[in-house]
ROVODREN-147125 format. One record per atom (N, C-alpha, C): residue in three letters; x, y, z. Coordinates in steps of 0.05 Angstrom, whole numbers, plus 5000, padded with zeros to 4 digits. Layout:
// ROVODREN-147125
ALAXYZ...
END
This chain:
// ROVODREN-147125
UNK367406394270UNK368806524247UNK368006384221UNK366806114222UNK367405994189UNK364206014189UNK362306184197UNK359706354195UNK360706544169UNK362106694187UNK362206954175UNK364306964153UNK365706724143UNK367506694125UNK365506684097UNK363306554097UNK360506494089UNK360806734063UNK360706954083UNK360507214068UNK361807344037UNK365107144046UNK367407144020UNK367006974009UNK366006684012UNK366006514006UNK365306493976UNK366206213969UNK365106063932UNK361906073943UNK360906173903UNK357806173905UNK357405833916UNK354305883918UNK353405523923UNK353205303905UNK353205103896UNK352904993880UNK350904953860UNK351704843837UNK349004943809UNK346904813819UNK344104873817UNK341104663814UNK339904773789UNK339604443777UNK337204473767UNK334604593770UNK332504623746UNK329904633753UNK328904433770UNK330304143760UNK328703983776UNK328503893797UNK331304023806UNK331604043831UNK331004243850UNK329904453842UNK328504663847UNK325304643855UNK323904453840UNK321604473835UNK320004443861UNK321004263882UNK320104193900UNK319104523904UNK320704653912UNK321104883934UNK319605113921UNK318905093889UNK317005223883UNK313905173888UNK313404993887UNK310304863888UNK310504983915UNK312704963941UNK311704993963UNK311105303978UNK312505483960UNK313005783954UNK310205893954UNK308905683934UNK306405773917UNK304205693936UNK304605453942UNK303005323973UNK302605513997UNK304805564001UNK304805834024UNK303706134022UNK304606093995UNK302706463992UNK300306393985UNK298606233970UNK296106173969UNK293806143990UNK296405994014UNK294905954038UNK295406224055UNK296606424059UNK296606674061UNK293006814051UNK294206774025UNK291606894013UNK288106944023UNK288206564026UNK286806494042UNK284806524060UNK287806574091UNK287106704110UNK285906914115UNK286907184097UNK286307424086UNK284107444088UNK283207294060UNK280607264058UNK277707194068UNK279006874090UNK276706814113UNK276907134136UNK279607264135UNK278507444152UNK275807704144UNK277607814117UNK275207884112UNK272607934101UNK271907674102UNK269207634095UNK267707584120UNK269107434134UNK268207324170UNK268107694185UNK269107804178UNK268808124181UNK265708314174UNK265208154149UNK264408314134UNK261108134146UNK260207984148UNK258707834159UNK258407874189UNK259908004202UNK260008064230UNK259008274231UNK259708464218UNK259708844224UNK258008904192UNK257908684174UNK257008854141UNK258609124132UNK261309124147UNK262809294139UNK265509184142UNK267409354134UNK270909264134UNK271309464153UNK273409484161UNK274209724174UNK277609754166UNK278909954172UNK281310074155UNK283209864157UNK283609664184UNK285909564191UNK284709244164UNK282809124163UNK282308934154UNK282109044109UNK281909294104UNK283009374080UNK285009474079UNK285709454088UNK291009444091UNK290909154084UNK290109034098UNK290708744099UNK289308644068UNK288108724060UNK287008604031UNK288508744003UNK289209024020UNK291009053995UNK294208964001UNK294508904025UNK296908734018UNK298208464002UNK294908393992UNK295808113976UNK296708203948UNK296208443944UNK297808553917UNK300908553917UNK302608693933UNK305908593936UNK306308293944UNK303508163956UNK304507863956UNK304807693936UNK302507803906UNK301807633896UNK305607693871UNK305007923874UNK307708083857UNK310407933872UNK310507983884UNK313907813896UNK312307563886UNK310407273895UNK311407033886UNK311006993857UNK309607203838UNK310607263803UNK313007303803UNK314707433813UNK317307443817UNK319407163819UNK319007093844UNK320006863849UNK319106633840UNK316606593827UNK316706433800UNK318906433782UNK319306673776UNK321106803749UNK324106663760UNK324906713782UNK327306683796UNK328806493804UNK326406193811UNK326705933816UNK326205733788UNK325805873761UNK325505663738UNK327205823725UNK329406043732UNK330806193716UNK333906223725UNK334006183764UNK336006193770UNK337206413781UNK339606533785UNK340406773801UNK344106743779UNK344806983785UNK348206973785UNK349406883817UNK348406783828UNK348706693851UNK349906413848UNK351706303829UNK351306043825UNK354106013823UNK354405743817UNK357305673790UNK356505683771UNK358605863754UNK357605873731UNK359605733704UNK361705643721UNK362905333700UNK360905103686UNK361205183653UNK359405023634UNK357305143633UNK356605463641UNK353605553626UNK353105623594UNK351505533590UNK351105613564UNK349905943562UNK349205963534UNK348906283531UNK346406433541UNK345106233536UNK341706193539UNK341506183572UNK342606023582UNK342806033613UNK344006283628UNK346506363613UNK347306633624UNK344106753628UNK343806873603UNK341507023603UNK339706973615UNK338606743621UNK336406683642UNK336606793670UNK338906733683UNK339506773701UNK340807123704UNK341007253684UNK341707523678UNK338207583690UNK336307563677UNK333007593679UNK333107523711UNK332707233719UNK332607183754UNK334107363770UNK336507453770UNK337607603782UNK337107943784UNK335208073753UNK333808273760UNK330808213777UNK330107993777UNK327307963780UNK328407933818UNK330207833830UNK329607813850UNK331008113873UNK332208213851UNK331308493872UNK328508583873UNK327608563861UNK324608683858UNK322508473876UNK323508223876UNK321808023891UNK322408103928UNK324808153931UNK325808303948UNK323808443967UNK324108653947UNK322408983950UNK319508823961UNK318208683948UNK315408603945UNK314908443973UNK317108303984UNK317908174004UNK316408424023UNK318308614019UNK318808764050UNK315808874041UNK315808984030UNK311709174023UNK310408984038UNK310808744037UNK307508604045UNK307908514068UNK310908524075UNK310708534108UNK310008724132UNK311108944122UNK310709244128UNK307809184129UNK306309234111UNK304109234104UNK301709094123UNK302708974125UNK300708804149UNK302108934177UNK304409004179UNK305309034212UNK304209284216UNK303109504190UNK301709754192UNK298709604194UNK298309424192UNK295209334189UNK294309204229UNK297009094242UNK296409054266UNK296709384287UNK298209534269UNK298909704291UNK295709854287UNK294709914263UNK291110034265UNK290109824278UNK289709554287UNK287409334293UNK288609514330UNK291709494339UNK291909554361UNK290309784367UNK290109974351UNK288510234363UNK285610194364UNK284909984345UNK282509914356UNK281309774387UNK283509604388UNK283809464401UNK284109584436UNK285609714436UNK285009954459UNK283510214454UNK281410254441UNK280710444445UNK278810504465UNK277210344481UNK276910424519UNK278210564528UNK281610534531UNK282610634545UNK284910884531UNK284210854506UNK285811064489UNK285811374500UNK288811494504UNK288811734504UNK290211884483UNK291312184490UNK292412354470UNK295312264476UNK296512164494UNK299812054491UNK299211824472UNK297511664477UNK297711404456UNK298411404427UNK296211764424UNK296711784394UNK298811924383UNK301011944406UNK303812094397UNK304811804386UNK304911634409UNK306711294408UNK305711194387UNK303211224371UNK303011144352UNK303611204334UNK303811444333UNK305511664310UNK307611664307UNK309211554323UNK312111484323UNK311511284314UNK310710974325UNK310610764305UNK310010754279UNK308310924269UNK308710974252UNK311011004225UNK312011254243UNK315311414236UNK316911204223UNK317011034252UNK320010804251UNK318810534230UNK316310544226UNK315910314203UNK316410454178UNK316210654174UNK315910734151UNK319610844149UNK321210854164UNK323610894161UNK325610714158UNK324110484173UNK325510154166UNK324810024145UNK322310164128UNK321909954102UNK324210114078UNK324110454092UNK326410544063UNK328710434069UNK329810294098UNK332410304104UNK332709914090UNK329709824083UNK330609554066UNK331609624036UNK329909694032UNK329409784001UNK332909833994UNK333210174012UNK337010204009UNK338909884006UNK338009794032UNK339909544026UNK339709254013UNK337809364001UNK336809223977UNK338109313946UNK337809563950UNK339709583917UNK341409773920UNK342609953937UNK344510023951UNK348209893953UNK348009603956UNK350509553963UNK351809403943UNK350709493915UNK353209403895UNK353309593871UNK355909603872UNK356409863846UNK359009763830UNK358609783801UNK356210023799UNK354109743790UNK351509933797UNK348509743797UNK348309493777UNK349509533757UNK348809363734UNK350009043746UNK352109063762UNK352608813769UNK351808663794UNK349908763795UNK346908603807UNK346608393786UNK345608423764UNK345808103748UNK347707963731UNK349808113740UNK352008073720UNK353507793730UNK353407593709UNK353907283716UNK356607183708UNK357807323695UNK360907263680UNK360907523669UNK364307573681UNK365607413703UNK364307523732UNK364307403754UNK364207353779UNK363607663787UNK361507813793UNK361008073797UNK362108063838UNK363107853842UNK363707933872UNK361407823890UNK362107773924UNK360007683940UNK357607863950UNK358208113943UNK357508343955UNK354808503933UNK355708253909UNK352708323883UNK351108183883UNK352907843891UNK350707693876UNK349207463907UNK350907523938UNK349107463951UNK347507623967UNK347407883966UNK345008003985UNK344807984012UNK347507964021UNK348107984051UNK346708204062UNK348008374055UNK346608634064UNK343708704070UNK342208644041UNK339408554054UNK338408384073UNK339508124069UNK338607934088UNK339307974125UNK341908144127UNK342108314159UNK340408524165UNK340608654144UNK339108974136UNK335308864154UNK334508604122UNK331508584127UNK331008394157UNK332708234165UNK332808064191UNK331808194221UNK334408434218UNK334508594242UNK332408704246UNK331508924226UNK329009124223UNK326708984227UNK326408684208UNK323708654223UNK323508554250UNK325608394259UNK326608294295UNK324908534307UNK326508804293UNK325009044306UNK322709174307UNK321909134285UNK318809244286UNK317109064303UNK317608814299UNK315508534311UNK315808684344UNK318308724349UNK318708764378UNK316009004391UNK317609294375UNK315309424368UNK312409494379UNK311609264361UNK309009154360UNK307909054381UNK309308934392UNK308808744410UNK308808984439UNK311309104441UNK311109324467UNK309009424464UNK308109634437UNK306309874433UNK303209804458UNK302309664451UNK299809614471UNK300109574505UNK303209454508UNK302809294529UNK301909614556UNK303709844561UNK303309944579UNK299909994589UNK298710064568UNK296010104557UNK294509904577UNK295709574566UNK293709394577UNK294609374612UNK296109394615UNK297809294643UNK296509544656UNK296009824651UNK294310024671UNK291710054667UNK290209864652UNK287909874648UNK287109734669UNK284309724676UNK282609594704UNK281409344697UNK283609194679UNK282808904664UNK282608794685UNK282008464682UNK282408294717UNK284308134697UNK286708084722UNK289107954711UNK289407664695UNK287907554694UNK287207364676UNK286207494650UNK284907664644UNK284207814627UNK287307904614UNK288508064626UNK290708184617UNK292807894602UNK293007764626UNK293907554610UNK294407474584UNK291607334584UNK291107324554UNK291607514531UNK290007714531UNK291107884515UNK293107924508UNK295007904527UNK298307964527UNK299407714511UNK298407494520UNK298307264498UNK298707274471UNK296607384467UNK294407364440UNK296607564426UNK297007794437UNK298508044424UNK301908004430UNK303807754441UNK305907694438UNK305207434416UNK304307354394UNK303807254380UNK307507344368UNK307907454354UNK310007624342UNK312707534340UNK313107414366UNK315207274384UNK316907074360UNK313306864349UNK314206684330UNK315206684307UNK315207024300UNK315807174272UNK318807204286UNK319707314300UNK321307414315UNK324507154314UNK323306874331UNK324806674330UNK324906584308UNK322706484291UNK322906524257UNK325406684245UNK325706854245UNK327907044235UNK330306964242UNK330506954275UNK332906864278UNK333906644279UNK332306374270UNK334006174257UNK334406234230UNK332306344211UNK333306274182UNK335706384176UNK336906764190UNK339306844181UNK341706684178UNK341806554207UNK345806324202UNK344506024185UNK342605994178UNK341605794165UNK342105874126UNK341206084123UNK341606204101UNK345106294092UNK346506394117UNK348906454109UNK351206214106UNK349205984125UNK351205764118UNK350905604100UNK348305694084UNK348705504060UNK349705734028UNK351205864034UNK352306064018UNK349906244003UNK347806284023UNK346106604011UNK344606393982UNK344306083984UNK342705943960UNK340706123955UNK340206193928UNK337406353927UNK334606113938UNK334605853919UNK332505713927UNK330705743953UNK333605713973UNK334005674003UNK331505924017UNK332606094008UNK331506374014UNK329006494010UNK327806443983UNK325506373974UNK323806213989UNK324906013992UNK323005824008UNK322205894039UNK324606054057UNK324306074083UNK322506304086UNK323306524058UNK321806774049UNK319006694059UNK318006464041UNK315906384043UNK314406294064UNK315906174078UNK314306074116UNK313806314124UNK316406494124UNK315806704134UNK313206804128UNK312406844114UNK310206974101UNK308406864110UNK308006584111UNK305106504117UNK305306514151UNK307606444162UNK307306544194UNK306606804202UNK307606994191UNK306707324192UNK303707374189UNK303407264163UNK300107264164UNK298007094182UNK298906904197UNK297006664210UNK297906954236UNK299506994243UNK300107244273UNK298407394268UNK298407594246UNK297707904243UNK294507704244UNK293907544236UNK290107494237UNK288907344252UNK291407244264UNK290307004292UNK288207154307UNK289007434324UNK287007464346UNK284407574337UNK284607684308UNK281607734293UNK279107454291UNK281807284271UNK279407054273UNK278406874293UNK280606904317UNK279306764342UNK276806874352UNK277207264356UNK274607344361UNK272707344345UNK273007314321UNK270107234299UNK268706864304UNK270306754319UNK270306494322UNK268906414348UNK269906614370UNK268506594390UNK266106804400UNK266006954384UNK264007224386UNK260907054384UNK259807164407UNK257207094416UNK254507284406UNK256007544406UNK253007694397UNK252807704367UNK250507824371UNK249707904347UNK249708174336UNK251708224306UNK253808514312UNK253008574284UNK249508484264UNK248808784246UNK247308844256UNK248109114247UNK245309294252UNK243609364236UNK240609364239UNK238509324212UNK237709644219UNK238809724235UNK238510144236UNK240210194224UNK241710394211UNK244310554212UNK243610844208UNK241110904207UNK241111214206UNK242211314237UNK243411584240UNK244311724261UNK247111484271UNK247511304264UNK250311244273UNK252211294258UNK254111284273UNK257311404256UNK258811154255UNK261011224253UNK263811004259UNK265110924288UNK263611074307UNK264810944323UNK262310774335UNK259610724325UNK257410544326UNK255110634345UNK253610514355UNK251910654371UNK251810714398UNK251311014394UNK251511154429UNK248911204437UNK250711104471UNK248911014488UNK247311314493UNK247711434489UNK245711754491UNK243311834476UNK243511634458UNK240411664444UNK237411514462UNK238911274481UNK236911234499UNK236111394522UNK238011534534UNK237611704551UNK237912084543UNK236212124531UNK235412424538UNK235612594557UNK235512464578UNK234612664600UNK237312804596UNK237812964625UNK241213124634UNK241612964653UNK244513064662UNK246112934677UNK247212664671UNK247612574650UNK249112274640UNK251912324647UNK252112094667UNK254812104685UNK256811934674UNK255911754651UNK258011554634UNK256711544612UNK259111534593UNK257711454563UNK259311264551UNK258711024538UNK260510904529UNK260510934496UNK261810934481UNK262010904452UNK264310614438UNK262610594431UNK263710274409UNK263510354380UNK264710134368UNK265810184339UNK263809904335UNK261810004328UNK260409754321UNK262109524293UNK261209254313UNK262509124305UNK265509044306UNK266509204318UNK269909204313UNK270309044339UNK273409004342UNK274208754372UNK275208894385UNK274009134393UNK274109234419UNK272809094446UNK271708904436UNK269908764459UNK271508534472UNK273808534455UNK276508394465UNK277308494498UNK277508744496UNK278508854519UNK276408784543UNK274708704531UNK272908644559UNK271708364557UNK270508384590UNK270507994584UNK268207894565UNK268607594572UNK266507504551UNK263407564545UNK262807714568UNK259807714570UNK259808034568UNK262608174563UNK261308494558UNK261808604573UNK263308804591UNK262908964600UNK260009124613UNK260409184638UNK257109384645UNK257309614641UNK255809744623UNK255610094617UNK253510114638UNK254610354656UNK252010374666UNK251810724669UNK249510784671UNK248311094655UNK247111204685UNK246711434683UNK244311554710UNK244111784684UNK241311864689UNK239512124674UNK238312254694UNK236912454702UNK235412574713UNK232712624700UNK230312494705UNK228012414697UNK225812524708UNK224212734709UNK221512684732UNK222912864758UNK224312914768UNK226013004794UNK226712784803UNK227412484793UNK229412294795UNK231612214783UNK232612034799UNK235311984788UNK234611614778UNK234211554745UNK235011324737UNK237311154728UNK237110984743UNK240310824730UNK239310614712UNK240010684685UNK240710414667UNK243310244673UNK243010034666UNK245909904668UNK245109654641UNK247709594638UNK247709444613UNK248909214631UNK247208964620UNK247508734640UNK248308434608UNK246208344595UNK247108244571UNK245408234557UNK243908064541UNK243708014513UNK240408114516UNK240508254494UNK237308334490UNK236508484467UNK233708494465UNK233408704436UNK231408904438UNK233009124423UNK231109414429UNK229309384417UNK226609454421UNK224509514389UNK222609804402UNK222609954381UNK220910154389UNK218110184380UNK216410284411UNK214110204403UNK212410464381UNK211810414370UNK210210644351UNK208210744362UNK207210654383UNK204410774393UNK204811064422UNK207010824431UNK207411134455UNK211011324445UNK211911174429UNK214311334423UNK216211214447UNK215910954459UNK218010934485UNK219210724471UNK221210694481UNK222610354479UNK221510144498UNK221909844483UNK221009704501UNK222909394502UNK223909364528UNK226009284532UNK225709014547UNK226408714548UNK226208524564UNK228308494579UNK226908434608UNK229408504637UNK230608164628UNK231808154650UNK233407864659UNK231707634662UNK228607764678UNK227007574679UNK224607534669UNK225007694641UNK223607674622UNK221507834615UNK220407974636UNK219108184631UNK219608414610UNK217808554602UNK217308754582UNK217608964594UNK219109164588UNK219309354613UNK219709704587UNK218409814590UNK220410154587UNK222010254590UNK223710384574UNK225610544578UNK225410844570UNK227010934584UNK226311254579UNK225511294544UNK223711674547UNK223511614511UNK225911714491UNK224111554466UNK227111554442UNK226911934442UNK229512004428UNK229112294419UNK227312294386UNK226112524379UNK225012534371UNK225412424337UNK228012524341UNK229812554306UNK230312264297UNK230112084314UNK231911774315UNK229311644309UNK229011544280UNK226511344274UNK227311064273UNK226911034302UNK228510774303UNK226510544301UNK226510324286UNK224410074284UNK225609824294UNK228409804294UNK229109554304UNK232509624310UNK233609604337UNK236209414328UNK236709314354UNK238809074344UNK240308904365UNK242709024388UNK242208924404UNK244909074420UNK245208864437UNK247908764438UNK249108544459UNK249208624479UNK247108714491UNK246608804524UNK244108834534UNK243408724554UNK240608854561UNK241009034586UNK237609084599UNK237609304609UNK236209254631UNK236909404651UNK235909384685UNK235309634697UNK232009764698UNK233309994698UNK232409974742UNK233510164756UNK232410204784UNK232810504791UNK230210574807UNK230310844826UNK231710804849UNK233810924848UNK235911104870UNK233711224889UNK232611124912UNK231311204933UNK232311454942UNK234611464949UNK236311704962UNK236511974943UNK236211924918UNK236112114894UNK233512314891UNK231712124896UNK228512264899UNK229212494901
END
């Protein structure tokens, strides 16, 4: 009960700037190193693939509401809140703290944008991330995730400037506008719960996906790992709320945890990117790009013939290669050739080059040999590219 007494309770006691200052420098420490991260991701992106892709530009325009909330909370931590005692303010101080107290609804708002903002930035990396096994139910569940993020960021915003009337005594510092203006309870349950929820969310949305896929269970594992990352955002939250309410809703206080938060959310939402840019073995530009699209190059331009019994398609460059083990996955192809049946199979690392004299490809096996592959089509002027797989091709005796 003497939690929730918190709620009625006397504001917290006055601080100085100078007593403040610590918790600014460290505000600024945290979002910088945010920034950071952002940034090694995408450039380490951009050096992988020579492209961004949608989930890694969410993530770069989210340092715009980042950089806006800690301009904010600059304003807020050298200015103050009506959140205070206000026995012995001067006039000049009212007013300052009249200014902090508009500035931190807005720092607020900027809060929840750049969290949202990235949790829309994992839920696109997830669809990357399964797309092997992606079907047409997935893209309902995602469309609902969707829904409910975008329904929990208005349901912050509401309880963000929503629960005091009338509005103006949001900064109103003398006399005493009440607990219900000047500490932001409401937000702080409102923003706690919702994101508890989304993280949760997040974390389900993939799992059915990975658990019926034909991963090997060590495989699944990990992943499941890598993608309960969230957890720490999750337990994060739920210490700072009774931590925050027991020190009477301090603005300082709040700001500052604001801030871990932030840089924990961002080290989660980019952990399993930069691990795979960290441990990624092939080699992922391509010095072709005519005839490829966005989802990168298909395996049907090597095989012409009819009858292709599997096709795989990749997003060149992207960490779909996550889903499979370290060495790649085997695509493996049959064509009908000659009145035979050839099997390609994709085994590992090799490089296509096409020859200009007969129009074939020419491909090195496992044991080094130079070998042919069926011919290119005619339209595809292909001179060079890399593909993290090589090639084995054998006649099916029984196919003859």
């Amino acid at each position: 009960m003497d939690l929730f007494r918190r709620f009625v309770d006397e504001p917290p006691d006055f601080q100085s700037f100078r007593d403040v200052k610590p918790t600014l420098l460290t505000c600024w420490w945290a979002t910088l190193y945010a920034v950071a991260i952002i940034f090694v991701r995408a450039i380490g992106r951009y050096v992988r693939a020579e492209r961004l892709f949608a989930e890694d530009k969410i993530m770069l325009l989210a340092i715009i509401p980042l950089m806006i909330r800690m301009a904010f909370t600059h304003v807020v931590l050298v200015y103050g809140t009506n959140n205070t005692v206000t026995d012995g303010l001067s006039a000049l101080a009212i007013h300052h703290r009249q200014i902090g107290s508009q500035m931190v609804l807005a720092s607020r708002i900027m809060y929840a944008a750049y969290l949202w903002s990235i949790k829309y930035s994992v839920s696109m990396f997830l669809r990357t991330l399964t797309e092997s096994i992606w079907q047409r139910s997935h893209q309902r569940l995602l469309r609902y995730l969707h829904i409910f993020l975008a329904a929990t960021f208005v349901a912050t915003i509401i309880a963000d400037l929503g629960a005091c009337q009338p509005f103006s005594h949001y900064w109103q510092v003398t006399p005493d506008p009440g607990p219900q203006c000047r500490q932001g309870s409401a937000y702080l349950l409102t923003m706690g719960i919702l994101n508890i929820s989304t993280n949760m969310a997040l974390i389900l949305f993939p799992m059915p996906m990975i658990l019926k896929s034909r991963l090997p269970r060590k495989r699944q594992a990990s992943i499941i790992a890598r993608l309960a990352l969230p957890l720490l955002s999750i337990g994060f939250t739920a210490y700072a709320m009774p931590v925050i309410i027991n020190r009477h809703f301090a603005q300082p206080l709040r700001s500052l945890l604001a801030s871990f938060d932030i840089l924990l959310a961002t080290f989660i939402s980019n952990a399993t990117v930069l691990v795979s840019l960290l441990q990624d073995r092939g080699y992922k530009k391509t010095k072709y790009k005519h005839g490829t699209e966005r989802e990168g190059f298909n395996l049907t331009k090597l095989v012409p013939g009819e009858g292709v019994s599997r096709v795989r398609h990749e997003r060149w460059g992207s960490d779909e290669d996550l889903m499979r083990g370290s060495d790649g996955d085997s695509v493996s192809l049959k064509a009908k050739k000659d009145g035979m049946t050839v099997v390609v199979e994709s085994i590992g690392m090799r490089d296509l080059k096409r020859d200009g004299s007969s129009g074939r490809v020419r491909g090195q096996s496992r044991e080094g040999r130079d070998e042919n592959l069926p011919d290119m089509p005619g339209k595809a002027k292909l001179k060079e590219i890399r593909v993290a797989t090589t090639w084995d091709i054998r006649v099916e005796d029984g196919e003859v």
